[in-house]
Backbone as numpy.savetxt, mean C-alpha at the origin, in Angstrom:
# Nx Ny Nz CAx CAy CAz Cx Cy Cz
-18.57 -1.54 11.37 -18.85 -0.86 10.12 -18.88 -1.85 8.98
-20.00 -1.71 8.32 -19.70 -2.77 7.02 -19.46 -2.06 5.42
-18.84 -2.50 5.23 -18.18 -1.70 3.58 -18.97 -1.77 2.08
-19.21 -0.57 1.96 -20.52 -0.59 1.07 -19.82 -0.31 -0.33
-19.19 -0.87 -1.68 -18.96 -0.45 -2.67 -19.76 -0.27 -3.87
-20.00 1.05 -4.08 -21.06 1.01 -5.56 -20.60 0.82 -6.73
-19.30 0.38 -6.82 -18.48 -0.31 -7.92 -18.83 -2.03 -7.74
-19.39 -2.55 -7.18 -20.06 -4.12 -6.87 -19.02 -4.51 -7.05
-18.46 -6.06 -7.60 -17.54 -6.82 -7.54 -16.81 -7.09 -8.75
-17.25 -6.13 -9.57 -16.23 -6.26 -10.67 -14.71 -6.32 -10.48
-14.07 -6.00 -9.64 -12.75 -5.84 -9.61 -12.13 -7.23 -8.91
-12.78 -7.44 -7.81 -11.98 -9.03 -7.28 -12.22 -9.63 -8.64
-13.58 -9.68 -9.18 -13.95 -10.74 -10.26 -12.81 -10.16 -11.19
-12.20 -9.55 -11.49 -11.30 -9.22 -12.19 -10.19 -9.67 -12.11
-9.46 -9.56 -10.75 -8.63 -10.10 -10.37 -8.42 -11.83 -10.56
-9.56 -12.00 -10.00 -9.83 -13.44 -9.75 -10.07 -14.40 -11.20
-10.19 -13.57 -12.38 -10.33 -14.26 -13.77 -8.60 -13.92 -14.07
-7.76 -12.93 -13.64 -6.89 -12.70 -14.30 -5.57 -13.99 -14.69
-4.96 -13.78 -15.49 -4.12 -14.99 -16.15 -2.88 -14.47 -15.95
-2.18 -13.72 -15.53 -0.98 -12.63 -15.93 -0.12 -14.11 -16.41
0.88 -13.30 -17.20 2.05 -13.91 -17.64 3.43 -13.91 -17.05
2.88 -12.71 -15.94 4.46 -12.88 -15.12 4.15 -12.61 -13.66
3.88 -10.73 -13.33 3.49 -10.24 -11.79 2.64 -9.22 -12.30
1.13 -9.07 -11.67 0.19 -8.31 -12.31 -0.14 -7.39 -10.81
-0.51 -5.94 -11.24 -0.80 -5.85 -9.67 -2.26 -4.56 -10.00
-2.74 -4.43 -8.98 -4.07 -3.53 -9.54 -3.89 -2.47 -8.31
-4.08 -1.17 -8.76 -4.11 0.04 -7.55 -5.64 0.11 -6.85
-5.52 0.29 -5.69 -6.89 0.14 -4.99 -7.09 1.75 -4.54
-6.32 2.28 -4.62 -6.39 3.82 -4.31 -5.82 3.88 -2.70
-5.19 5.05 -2.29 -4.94 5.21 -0.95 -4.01 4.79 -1.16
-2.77 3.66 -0.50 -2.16 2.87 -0.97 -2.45 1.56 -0.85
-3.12 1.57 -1.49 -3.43 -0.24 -1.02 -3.29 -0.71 -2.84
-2.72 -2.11 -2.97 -2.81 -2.70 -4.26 -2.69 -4.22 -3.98
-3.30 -4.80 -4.99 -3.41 -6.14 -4.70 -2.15 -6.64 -6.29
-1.80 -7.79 -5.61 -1.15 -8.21 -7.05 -1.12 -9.68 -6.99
-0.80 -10.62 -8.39 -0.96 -11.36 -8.59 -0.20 -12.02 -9.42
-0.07 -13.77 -9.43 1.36 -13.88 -10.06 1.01 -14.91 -10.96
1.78 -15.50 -12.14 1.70 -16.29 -12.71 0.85 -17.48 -12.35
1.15 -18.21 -10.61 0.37 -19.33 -10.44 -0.85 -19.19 -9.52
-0.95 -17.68 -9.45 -2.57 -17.59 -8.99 -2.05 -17.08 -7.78
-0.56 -16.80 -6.90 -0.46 -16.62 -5.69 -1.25 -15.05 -6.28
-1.70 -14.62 -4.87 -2.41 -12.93 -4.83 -2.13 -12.75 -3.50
-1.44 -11.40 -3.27 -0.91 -10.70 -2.25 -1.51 -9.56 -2.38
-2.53 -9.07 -1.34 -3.09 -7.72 -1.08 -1.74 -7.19 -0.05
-1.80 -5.55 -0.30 -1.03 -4.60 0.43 -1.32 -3.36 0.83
-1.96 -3.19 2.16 -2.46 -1.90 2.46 -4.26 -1.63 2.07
-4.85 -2.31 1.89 -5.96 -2.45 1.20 -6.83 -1.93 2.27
-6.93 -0.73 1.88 -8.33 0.17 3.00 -9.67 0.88 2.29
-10.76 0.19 3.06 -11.93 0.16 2.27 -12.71 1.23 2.73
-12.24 2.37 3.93 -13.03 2.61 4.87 -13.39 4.34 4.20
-13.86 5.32 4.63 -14.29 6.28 4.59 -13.50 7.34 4.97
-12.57 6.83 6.04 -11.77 8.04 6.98 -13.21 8.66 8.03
-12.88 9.71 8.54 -13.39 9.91 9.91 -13.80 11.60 9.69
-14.41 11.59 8.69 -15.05 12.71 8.65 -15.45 13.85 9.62
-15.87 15.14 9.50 -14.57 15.55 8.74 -13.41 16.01 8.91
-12.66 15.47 9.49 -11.19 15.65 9.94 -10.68 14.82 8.80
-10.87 13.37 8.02 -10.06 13.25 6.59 -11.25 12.52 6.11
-11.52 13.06 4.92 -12.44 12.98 4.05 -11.84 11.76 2.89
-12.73 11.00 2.73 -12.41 9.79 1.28 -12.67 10.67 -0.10
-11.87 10.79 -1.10 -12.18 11.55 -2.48 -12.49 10.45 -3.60
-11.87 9.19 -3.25 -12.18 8.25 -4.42 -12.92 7.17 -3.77
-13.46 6.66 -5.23 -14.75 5.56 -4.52 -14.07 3.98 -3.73
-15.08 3.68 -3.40 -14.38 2.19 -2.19 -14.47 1.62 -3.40
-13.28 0.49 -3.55 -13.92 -0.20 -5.39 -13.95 -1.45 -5.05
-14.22 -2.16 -3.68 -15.10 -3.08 -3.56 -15.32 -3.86 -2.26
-16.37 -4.41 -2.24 -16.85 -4.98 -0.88 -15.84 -6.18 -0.33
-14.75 -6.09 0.76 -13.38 -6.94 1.02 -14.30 -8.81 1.03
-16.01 -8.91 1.49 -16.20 -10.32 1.04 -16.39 -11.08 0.37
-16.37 -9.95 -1.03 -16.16 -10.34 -2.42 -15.27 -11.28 -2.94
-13.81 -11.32 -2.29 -12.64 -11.40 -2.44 -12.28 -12.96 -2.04
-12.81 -13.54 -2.82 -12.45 -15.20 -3.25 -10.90 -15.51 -2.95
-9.47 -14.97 -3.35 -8.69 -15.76 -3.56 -7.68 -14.62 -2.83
-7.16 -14.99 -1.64 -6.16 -14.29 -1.24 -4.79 -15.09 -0.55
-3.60 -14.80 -0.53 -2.55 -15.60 0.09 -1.92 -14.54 1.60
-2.21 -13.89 1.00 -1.40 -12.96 2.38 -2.02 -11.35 1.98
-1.98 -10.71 3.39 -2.07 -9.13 3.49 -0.81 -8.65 4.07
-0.50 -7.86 3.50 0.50 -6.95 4.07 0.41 -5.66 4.38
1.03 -5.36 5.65 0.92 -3.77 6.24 2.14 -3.19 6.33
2.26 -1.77 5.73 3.28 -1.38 6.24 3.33 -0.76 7.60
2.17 -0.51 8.11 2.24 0.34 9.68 0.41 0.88 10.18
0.72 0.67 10.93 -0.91 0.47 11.98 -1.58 1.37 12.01
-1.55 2.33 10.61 -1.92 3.88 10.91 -3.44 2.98 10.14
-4.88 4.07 10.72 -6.41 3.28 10.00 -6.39 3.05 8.47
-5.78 3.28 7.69 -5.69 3.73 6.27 -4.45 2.57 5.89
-4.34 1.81 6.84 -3.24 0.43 6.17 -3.93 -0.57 7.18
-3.85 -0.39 8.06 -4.43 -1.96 9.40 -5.87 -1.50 9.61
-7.13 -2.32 8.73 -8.31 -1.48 9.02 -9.36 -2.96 9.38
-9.74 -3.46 10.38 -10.44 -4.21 10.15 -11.61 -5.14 9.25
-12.85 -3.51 9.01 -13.51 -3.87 8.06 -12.89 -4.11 6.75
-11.97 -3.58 6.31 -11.19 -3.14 5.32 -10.65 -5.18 4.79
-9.96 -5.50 6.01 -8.94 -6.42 5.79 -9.41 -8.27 6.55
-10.20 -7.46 7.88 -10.92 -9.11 8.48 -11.33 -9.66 7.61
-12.58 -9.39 6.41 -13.50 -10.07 5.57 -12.49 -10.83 4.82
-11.24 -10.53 4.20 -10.53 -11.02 3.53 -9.80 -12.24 4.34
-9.41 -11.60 5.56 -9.20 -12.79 5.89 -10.07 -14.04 6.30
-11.46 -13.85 6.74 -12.57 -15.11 6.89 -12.99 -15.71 5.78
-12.99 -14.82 4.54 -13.01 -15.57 3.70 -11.89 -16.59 2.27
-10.53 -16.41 3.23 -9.45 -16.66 2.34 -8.82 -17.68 3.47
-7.78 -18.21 2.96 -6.78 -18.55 3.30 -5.09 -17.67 3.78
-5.92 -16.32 3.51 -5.30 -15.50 3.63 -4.13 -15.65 4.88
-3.13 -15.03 5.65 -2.35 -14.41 6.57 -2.00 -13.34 6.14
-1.96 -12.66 7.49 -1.73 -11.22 7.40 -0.95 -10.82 8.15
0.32 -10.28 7.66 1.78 -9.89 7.88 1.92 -8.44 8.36
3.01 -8.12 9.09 2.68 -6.88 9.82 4.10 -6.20 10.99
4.64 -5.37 11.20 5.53 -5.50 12.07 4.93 -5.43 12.97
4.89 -5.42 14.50 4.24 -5.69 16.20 3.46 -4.69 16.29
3.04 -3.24 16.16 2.08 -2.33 16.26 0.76 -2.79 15.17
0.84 -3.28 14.06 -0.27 -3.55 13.19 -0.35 -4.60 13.53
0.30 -5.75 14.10 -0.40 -7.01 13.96 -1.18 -6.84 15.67
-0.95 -5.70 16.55 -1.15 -5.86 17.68 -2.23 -4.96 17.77
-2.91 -3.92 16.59 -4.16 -3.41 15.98 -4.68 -4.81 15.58
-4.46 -5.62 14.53 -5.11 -6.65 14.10 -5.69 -7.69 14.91
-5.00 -8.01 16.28 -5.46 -9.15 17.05 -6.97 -8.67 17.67
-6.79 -7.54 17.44 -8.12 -6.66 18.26 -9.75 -7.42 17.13
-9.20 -7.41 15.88 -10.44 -8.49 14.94 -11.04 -10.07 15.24
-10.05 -10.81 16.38 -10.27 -11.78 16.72 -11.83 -12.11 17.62
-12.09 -10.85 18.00 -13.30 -11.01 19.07 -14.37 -10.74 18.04
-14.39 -9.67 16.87 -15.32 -9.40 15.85 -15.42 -10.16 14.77
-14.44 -10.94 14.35 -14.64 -11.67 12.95 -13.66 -13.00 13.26
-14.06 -13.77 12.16 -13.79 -15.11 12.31 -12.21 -15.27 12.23
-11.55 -14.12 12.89 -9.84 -14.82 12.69 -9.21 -14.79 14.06
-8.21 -15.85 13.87 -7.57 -16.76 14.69 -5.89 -15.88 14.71
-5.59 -15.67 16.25 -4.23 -15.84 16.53 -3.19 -16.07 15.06
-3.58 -16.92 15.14 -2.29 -18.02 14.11 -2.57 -16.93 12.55
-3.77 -16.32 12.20 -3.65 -15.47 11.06 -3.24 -14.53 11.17
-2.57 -14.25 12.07 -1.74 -12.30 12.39 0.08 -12.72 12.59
0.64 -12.63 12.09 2.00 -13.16 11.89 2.98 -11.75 12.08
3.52 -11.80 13.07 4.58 -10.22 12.92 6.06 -10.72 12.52
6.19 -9.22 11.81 7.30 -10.13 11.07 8.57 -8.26 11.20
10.05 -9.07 10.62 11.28 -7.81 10.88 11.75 -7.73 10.09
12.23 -6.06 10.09 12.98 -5.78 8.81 14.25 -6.93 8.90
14.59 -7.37 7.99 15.80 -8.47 7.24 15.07 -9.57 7.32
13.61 -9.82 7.62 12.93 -11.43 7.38 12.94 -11.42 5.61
12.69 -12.45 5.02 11.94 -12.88 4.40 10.87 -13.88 4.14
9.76 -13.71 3.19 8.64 -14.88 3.02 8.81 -15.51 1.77
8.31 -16.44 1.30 8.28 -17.29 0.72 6.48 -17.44 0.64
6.35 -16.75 -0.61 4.26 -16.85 -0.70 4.54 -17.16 -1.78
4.05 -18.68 -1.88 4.05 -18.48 -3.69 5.11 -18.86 -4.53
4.70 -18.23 -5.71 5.87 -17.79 -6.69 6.58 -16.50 -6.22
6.36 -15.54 -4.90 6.73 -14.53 -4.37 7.87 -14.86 -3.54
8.60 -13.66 -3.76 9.37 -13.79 -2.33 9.48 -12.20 -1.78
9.04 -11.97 -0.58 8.46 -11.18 0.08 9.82 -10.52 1.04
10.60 -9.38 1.31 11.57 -8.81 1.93 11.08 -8.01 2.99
11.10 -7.82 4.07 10.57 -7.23 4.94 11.95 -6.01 5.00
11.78 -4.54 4.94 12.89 -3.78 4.63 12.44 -2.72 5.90
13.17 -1.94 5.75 12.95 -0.99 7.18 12.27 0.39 5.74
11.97 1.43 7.02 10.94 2.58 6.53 11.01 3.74 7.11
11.45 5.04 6.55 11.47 5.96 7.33 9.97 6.84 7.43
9.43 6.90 8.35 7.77 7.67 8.13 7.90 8.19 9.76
8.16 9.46 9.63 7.88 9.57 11.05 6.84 10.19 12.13
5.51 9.54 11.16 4.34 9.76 11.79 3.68 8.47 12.22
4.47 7.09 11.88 4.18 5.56 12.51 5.17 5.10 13.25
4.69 4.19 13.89 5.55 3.42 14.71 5.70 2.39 14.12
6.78 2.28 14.26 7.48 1.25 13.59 7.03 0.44 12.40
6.90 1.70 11.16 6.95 1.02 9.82 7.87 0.22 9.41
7.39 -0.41 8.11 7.97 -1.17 7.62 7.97 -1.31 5.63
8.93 -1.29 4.73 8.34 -1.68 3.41 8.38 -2.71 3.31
8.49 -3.57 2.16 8.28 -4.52 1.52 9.21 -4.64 -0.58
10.18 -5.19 -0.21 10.30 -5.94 -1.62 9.93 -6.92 -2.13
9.06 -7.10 -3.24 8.40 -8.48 -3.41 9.30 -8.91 -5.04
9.57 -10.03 -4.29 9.92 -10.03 -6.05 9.59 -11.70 -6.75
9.40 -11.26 -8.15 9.15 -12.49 -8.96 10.10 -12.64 -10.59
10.15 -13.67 -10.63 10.67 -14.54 -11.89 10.55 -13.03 -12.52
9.15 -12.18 -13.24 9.18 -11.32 -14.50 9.88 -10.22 -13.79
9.87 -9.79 -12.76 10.46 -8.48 -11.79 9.98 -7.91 -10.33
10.38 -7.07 -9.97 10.55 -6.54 -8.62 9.64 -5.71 -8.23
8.86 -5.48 -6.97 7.83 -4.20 -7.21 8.66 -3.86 -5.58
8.25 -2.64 -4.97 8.50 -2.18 -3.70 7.70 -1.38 -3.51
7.01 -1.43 -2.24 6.12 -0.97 -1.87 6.56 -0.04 -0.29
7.08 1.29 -0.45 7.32 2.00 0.65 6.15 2.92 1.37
5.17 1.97 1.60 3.66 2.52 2.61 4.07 4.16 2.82
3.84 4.85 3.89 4.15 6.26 3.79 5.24 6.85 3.66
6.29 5.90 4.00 8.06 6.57 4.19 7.99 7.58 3.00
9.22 8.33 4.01 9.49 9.65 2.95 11.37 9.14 3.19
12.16 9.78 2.11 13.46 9.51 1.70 14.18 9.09 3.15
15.41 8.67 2.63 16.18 8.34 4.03 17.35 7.65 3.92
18.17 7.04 4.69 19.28 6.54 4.46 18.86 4.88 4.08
17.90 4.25 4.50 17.05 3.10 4.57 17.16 2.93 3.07
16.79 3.88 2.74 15.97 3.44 1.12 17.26 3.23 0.03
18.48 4.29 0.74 19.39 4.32 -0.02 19.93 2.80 0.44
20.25 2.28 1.04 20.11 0.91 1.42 19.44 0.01 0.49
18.12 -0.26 0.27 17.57 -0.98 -0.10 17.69 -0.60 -1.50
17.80 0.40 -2.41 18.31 1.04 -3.69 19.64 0.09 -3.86
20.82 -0.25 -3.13 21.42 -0.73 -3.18 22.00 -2.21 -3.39
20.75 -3.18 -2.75 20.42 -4.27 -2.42 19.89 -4.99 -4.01
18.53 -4.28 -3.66 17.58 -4.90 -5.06 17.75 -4.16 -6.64
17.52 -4.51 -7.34 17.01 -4.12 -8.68 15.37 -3.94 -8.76
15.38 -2.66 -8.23 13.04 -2.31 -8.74 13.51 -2.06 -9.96
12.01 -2.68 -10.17 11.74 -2.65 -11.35 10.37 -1.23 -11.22
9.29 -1.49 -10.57 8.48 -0.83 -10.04 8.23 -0.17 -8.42
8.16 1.28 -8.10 8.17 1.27 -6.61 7.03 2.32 -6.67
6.02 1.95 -5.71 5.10 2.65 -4.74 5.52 3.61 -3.55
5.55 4.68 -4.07 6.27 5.92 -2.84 4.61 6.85 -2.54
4.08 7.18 -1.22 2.91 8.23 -1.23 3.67 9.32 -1.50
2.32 10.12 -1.96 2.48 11.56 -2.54 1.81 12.13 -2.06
1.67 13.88 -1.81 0.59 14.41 -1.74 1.00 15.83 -1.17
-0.25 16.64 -1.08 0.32 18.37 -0.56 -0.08 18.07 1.08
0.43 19.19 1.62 0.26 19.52 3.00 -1.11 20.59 3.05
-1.53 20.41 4.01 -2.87 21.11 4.17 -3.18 21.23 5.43
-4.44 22.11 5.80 -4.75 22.20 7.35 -6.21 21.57 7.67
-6.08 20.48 8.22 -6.43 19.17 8.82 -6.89 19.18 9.96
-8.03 19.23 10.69 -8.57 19.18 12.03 -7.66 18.04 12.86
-7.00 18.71 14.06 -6.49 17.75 15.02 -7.00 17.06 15.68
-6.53 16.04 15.58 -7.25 13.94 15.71 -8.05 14.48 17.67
-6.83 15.39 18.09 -7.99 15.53 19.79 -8.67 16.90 19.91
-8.02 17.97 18.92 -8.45 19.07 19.17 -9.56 19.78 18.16
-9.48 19.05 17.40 -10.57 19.19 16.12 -10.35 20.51 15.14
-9.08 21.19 16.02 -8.92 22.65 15.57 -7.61 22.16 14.20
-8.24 23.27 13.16 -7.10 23.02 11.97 -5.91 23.11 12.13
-5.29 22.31 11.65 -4.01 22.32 12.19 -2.97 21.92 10.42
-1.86 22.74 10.48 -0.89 22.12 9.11 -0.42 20.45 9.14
-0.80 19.89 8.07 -0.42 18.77 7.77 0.33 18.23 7.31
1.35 17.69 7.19 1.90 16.65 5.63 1.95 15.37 6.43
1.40 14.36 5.56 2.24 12.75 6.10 2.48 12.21 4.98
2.88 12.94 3.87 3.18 12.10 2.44 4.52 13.27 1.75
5.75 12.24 1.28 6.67 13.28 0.35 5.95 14.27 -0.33
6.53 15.40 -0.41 6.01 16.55 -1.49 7.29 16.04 -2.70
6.69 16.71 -3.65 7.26 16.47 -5.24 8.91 16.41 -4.90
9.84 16.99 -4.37 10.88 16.53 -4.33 11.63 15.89 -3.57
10.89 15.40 -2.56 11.03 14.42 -0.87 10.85 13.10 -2.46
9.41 12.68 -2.91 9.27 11.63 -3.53 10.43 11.42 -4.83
11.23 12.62 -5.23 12.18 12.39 -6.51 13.24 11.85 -5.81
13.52 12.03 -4.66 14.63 12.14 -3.93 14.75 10.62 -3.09
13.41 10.33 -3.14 13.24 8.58 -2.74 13.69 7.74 -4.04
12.87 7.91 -5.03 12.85 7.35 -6.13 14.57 7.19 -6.67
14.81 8.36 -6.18 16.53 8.18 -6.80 17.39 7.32 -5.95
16.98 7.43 -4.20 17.52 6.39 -3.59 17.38 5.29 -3.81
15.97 4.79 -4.06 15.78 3.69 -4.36 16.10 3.18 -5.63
16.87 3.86 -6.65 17.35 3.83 -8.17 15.89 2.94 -8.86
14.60 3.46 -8.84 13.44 3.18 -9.42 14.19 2.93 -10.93
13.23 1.90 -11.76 12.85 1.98 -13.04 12.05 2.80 -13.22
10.52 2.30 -12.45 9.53 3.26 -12.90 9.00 3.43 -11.28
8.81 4.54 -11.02 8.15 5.48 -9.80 6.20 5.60 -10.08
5.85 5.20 -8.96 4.38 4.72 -8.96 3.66 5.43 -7.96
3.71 7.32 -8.28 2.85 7.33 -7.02 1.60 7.02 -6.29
1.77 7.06 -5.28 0.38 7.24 -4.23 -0.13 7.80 -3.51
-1.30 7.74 -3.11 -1.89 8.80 -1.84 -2.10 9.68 -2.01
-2.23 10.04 -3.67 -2.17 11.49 -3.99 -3.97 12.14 -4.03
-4.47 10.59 -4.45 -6.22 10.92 -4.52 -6.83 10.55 -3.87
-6.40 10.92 -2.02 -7.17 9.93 -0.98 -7.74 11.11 -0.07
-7.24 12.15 0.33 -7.71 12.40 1.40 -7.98 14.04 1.22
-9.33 14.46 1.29 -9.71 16.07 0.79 -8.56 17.03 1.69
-7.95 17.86 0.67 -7.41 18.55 1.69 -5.77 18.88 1.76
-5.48 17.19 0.99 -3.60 16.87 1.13 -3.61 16.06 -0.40
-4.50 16.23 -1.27 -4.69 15.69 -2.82 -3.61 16.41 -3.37
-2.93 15.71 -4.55 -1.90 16.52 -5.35 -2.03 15.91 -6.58
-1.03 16.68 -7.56 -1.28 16.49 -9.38 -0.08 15.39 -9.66
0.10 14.23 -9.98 0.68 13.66 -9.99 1.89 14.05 -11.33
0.54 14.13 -12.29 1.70 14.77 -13.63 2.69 16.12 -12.89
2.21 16.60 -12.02 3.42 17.72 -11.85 4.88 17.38 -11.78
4.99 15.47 -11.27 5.85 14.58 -10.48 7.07 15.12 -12.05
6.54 14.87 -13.50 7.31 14.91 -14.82 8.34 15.96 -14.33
8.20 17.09 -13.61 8.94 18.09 -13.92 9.92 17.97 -12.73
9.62 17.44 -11.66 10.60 16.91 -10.58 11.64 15.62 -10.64
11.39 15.16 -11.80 12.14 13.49 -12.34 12.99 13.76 -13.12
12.41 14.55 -14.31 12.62 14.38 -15.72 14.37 14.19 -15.84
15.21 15.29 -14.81 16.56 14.99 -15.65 17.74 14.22 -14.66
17.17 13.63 -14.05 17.65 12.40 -13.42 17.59 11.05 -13.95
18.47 10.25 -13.90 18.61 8.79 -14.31 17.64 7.74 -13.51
17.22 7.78 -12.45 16.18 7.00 -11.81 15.17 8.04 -11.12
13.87 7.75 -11.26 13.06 6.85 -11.79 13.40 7.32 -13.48
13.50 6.08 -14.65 13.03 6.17 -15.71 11.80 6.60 -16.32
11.14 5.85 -15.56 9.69 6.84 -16.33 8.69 6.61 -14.62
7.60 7.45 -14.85 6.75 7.95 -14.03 5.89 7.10 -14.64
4.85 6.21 -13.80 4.07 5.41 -14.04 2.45 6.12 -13.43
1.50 6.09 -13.75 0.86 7.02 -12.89 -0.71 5.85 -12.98
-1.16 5.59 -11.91 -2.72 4.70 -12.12 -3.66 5.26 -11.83
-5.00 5.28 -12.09 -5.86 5.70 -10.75 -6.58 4.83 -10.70
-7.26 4.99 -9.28 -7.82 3.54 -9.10 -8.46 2.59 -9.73
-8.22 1.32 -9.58 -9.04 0.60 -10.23 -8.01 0.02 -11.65
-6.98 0.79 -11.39 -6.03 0.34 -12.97 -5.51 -0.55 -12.36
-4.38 -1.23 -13.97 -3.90 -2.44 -13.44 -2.29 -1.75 -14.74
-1.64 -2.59 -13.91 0.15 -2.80 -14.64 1.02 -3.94 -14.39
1.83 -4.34 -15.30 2.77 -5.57 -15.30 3.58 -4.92 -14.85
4.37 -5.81 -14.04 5.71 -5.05 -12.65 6.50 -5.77 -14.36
């Protein structure tokens, strides 16, 4: 499949002119976001370009750009091997054309080796990695944390943190003892939790509708955010898939009289924020 964006390349080119002054990061929609740091390191996360598999899950927001656009990359990160985080078209181009590596616990990097026969990457660019590792990218330093989602195998989040602050990125997990853990550990500054409603979804063998959720509902995600003692709560996943879409402003009335998250941060694609 090759990835067609009618948003052209404004956005890597965006990225790729950007100067930030501390940790800059841009929402790609779905959960995928790329970010970027004072000395040019850029860490994509979750970055899926694809369509979904019609119509059993439908794409609602536009692809916002073609992955061989993408001049300057240091690493990809996955939280879990589901198509909508480990996507070939989505993530190979980035890596043939970067210097990229792409990080992963053993089910996504063991989806990823499967790109070696289709596109120009090598063994040595698929790196699996465990909750309590850390990386060293950069001006980054990268936490490999555990994840409760119990529709993947063996997820994983991610604390990244820099000199200006902290972002966390919990791919689909919904609340858990994990998070209260890692709430414990770090100081976020910014955290990425999915969002979204439950809906009835054609089954992946039976095609017949079937009830859905694979994302917190409004108080699964308050209830993360508080484990994780958020500054600011960043949802996601809320404008990806026809069917399981939700109102993010509704999130105000599920937060508001709790001490973490401080404020509700809200993007849609294509935006950008200082962690």
């Amino acid at each position: 499949m090759t990835v067609h964006s009618d948003w052209g390349d404004w956005l890597p080119r965006a990225v790729a002119d950007a100067d930030p002054e501390g940790l800059r990061l841009w929402y790609l929609g779905c959960n995928g976001f790329v970010l970027k740091a004072d000395d040019g390191t850029t860490v994509f996360v979750d970055p899926y370009l694809g369509t979904g598999d019609p119509p059993r899950t439908v794409r609602m927001v536009p692809v916002p750009f073609d992955p061989a656009d993408v001049v300057e990359a240091d690493a990809i990160l996955a939280t879990h091997d589901h198509s909508d985080h480990v996507d070939g078209p989505s993530q190979a181009p980035i890596l043939e054309g970067t210097n990229a590596t792409f990080y992963g616990a053993e089910p996504s990097v063991e989806t990823a080796s499967g790109w070696t026969d289709e596109y120009d990457v090598d063994d040595e660019d698929l790196v699996t990695v465990e909750e309590g590792e850390t990386l060293e990218i950069g001006a980054l330093t990268v936490s490999v944390e555990p994840a409760h989602d119990p529709d993947a195998d063996h997820p994983v989040s991610y604390v990244i943190e820099h000199d200006a602050g902290t972002f966390f990125h919990g791919g689909d997990a919904r609340p858990s003892d994990d998070f209260e853990a890692v709430g414990d550990r770090y100081d976020i500054d910014l955290g990425a939790l999915a969002f979204g409603s439950a809906g009835m979804i054609p089954d992946k063998e039976t095609r017949e509708p079937k009830l859905t959720q694979w994302y917190s509902d409004e108080n699964m995600i308050a209830e993360a955010a508080r484990q994780l003692e958020l500054d600011r709560l960043l949802p996601t996943h809320w404008d990806m898939w026809k069917g399981l879409t939700a109102d993010p402003e509704a999130l105000r009335h599920h937060v508001r009289s709790f001490e973490h998250p401080r404020t509700l941060e809200i993007l849609e694609i294509g935006d950008e924020t200082d962690v």
